[in-house]
N, CA, C and O atoms as CSV, one atom per row, in Angstrom:
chain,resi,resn,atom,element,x,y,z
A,1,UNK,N,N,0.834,-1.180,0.000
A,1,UNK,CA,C,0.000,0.000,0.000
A,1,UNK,C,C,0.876,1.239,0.000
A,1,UNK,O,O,1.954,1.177,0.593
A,2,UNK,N,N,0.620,2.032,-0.432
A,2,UNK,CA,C,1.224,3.252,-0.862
A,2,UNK,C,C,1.479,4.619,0.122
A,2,UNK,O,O,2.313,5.521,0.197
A,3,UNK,N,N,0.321,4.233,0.782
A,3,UNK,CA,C,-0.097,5.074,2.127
A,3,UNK,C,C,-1.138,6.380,1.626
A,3,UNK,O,O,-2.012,6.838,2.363
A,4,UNK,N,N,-0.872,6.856,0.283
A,4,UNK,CA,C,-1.774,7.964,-0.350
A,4,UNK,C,C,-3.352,7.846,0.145
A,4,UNK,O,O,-3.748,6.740,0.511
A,5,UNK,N,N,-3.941,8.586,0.154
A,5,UNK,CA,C,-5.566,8.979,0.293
A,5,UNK,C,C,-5.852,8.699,-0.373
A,5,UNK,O,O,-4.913,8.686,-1.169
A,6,UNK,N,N,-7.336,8.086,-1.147
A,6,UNK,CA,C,-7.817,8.122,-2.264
A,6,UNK,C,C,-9.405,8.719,-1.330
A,6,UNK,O,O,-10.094,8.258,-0.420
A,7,UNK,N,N,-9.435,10.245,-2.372
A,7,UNK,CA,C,-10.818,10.679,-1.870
A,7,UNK,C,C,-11.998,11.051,-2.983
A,7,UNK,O,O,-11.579,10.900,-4.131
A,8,UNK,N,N,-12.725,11.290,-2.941
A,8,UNK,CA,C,-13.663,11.249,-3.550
A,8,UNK,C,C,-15.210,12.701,-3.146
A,8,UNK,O,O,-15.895,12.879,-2.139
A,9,UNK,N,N,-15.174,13.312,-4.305
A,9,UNK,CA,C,-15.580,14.852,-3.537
A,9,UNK,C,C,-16.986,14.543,-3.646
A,9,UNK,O,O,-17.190,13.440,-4.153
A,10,UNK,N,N,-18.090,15.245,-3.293
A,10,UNK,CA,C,-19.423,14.804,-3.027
A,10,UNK,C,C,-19.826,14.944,-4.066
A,10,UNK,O,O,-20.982,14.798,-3.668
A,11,UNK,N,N,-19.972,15.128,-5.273
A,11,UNK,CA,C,-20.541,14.866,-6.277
A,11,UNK,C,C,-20.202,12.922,-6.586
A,11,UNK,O,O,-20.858,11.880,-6.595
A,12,UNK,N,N,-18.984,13.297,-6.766
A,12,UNK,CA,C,-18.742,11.817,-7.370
A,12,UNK,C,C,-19.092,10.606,-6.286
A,12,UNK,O,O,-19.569,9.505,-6.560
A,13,UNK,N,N,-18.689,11.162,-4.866
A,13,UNK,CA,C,-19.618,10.583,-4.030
A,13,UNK,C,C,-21.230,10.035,-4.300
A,13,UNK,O,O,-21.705,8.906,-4.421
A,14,UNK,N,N,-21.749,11.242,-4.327
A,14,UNK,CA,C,-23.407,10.980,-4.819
A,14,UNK,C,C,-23.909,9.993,-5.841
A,14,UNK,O,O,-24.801,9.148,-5.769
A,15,UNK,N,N,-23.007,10.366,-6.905
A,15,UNK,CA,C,-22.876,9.363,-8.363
A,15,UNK,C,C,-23.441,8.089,-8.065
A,15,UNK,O,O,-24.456,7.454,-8.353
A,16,UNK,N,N,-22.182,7.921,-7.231
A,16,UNK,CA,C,-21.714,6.362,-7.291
A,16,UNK,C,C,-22.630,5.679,-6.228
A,16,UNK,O,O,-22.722,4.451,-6.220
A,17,UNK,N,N,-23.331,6.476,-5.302
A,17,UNK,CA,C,-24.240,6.026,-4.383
A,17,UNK,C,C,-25.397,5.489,-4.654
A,17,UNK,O,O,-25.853,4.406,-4.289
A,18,UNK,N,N,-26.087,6.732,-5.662
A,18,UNK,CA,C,-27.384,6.732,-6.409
A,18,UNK,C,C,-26.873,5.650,-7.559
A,18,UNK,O,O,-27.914,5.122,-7.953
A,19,UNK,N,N,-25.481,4.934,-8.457
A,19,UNK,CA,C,-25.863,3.863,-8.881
A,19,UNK,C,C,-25.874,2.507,-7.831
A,19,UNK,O,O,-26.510,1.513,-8.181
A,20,UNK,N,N,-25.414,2.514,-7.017
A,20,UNK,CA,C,-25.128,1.332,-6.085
A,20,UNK,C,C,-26.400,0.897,-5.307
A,20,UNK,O,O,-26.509,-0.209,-4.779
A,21,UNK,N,N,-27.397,1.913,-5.282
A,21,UNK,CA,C,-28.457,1.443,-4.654
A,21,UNK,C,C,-30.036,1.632,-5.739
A,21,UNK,O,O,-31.238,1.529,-5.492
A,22,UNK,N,N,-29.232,1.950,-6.986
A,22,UNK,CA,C,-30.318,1.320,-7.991
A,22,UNK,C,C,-30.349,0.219,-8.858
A,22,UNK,O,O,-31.205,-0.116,-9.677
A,23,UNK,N,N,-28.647,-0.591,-8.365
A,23,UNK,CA,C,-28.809,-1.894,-9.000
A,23,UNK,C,C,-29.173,-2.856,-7.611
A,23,UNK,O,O,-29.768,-3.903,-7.865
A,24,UNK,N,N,-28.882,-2.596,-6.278
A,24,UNK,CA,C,-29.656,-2.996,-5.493
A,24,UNK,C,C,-31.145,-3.040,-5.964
A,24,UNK,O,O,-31.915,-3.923,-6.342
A,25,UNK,N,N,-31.190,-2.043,-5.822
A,25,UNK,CA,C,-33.200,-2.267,-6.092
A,25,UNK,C,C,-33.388,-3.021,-7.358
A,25,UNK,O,O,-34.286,-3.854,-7.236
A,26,UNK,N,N,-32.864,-3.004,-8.476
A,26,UNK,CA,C,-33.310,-3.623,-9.401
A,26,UNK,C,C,-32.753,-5.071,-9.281
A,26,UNK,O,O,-33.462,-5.886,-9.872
A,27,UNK,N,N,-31.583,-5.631,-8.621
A,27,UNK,CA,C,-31.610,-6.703,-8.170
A,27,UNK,C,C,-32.484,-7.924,-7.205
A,27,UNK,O,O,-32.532,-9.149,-7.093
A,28,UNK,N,N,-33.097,-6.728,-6.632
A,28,UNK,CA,C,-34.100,-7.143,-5.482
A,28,UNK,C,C,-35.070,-7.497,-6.226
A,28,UNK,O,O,-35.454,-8.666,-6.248
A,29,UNK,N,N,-35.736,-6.337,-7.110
A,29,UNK,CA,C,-36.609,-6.629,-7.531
A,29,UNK,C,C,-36.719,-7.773,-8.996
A,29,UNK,O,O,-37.670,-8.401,-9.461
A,30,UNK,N,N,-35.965,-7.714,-9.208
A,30,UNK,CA,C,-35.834,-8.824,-10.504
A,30,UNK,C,C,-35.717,-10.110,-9.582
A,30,UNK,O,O,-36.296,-11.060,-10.109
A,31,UNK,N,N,-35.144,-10.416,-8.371
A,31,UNK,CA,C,-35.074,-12.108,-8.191
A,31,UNK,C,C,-36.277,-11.909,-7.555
A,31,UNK,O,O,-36.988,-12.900,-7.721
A,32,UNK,N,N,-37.024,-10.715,-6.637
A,32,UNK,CA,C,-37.863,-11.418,-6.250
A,32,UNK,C,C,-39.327,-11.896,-7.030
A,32,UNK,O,O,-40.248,-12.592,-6.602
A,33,UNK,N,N,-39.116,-11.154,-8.485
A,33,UNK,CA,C,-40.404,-11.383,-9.553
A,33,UNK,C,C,-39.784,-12.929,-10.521
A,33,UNK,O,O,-40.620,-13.659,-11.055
A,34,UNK,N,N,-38.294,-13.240,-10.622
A,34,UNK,CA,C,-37.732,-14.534,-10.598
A,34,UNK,C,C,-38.014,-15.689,-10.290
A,34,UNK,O,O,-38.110,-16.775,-10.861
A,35,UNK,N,N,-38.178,-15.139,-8.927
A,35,UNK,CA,C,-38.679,-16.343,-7.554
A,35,UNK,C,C,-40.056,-16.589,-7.563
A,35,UNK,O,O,-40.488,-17.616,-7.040
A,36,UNK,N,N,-40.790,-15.784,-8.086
A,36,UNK,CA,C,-42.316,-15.906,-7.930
A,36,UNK,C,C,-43.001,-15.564,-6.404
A,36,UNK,O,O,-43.841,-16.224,-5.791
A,37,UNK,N,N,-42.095,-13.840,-5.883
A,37,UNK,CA,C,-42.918,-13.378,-5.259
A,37,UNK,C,C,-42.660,-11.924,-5.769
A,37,UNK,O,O,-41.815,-11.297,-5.130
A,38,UNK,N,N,-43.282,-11.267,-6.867
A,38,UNK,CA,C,-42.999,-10.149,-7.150
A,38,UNK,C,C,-43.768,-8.872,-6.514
A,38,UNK,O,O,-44.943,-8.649,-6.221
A,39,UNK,N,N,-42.518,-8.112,-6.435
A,39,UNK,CA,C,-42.591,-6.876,-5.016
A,39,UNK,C,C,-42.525,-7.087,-4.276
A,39,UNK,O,O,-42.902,-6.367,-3.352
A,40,UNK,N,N,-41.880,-8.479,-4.090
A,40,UNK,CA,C,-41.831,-8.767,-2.544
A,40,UNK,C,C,-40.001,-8.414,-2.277
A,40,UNK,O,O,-39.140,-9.290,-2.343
A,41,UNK,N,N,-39.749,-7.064,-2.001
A,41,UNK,CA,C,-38.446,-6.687,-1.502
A,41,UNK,C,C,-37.446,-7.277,-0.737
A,41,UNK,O,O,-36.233,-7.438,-0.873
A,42,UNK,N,N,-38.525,-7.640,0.355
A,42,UNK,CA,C,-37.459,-8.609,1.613
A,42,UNK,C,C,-36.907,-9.955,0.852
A,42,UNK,O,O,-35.710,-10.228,0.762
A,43,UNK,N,N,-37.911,-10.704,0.350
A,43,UNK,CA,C,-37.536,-12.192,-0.442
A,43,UNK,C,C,-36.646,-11.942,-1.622
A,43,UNK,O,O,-35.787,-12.800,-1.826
A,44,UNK,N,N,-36.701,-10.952,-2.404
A,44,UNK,CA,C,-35.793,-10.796,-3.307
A,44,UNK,C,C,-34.258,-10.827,-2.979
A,44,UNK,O,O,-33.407,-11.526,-3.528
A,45,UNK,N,N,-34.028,-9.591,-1.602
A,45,UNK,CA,C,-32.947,-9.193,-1.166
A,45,UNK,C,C,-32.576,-10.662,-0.446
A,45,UNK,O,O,-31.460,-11.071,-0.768
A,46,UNK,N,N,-33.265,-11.455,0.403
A,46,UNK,CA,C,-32.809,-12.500,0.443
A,46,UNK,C,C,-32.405,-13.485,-0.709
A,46,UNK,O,O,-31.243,-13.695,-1.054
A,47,UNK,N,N,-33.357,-13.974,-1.174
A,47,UNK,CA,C,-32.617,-14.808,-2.463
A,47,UNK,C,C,-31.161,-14.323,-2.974
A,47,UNK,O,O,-30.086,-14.920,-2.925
A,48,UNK,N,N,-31.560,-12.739,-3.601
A,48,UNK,CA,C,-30.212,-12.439,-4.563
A,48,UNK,C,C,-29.012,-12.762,-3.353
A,48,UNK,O,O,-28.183,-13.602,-3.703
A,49,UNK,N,N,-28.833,-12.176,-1.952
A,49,UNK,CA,C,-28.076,-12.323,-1.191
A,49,UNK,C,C,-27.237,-13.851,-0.889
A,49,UNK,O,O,-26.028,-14.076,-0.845
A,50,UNK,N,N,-28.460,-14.803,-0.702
A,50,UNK,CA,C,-27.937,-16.120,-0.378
A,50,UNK,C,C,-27.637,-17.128,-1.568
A,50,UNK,O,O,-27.400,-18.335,-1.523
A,51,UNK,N,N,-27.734,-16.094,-2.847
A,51,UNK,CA,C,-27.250,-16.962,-3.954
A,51,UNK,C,C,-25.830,-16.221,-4.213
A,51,UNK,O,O,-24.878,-16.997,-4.294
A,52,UNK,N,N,-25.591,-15.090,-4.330
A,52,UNK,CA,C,-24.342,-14.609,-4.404
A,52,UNK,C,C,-23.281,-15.054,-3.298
A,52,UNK,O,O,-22.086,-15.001,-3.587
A,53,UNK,N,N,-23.692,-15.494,-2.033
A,53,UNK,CA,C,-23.236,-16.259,-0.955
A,53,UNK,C,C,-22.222,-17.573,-2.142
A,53,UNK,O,O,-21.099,-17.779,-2.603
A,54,UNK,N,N,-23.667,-18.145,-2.120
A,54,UNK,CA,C,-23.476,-19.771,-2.698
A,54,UNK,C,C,-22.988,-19.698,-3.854
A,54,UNK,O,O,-22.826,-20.834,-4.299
A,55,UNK,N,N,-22.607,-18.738,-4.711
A,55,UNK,CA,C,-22.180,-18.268,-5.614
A,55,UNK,C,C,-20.415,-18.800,-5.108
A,55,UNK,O,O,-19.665,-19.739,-5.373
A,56,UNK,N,N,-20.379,-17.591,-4.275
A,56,UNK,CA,C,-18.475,-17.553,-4.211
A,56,UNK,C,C,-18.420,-18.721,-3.367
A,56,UNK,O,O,-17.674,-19.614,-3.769
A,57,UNK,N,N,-18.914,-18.876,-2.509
A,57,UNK,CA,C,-18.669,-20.390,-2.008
A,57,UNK,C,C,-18.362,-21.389,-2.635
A,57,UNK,O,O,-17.551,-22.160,-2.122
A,58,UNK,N,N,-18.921,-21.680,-3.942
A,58,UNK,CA,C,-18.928,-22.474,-4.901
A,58,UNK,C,C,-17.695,-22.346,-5.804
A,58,UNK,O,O,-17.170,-23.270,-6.426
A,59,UNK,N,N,-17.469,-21.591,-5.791
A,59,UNK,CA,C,-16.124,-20.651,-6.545
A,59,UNK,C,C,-14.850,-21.036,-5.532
A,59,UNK,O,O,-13.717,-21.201,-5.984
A,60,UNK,N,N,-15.046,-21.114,-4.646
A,60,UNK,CA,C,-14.062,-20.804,-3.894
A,60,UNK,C,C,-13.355,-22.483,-3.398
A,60,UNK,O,O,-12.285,-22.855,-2.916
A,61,UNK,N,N,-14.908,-23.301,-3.930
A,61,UNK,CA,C,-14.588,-24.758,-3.419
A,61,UNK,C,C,-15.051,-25.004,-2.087
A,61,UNK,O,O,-14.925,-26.199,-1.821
A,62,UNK,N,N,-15.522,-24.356,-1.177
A,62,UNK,CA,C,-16.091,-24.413,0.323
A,62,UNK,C,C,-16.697,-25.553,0.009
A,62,UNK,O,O,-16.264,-26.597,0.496
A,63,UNK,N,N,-17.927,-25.568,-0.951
A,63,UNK,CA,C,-18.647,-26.461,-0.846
A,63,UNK,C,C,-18.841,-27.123,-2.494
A,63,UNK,O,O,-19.567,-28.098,-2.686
């Protein structure tokens, strides 16, 4: 590591926020209309969550 700062001023801050929590939502909402409970937020965010889990797990050889 270099020891340098890496900062980021509030615009580009904002940017990157407002995309990070609109592929959240559209992640949510796509597995949970996937799954066959659509609009259902909580079940989505679970599914996408515990498959990206089992995802790198799988990747990784854990299991």
């Amino acid at each position: 590591m270099s020891g340098a700062l890496d900062s980021w001023n509030f615009l580009h801050t904002e940017e990157r926020l407002s995309t990070i929590m609109r592929d959240i939502h559209n992640r949510c909402y796509e597995t949970a209309d996937e799954y066959g409970a659509p609009g259902n937020y909580v079940a989505g965010a679970n599914i996408a969550g515990f498959s990206r889990v089992a995802d790198a797990m799988l990747a990784f050889g854990v299991i």
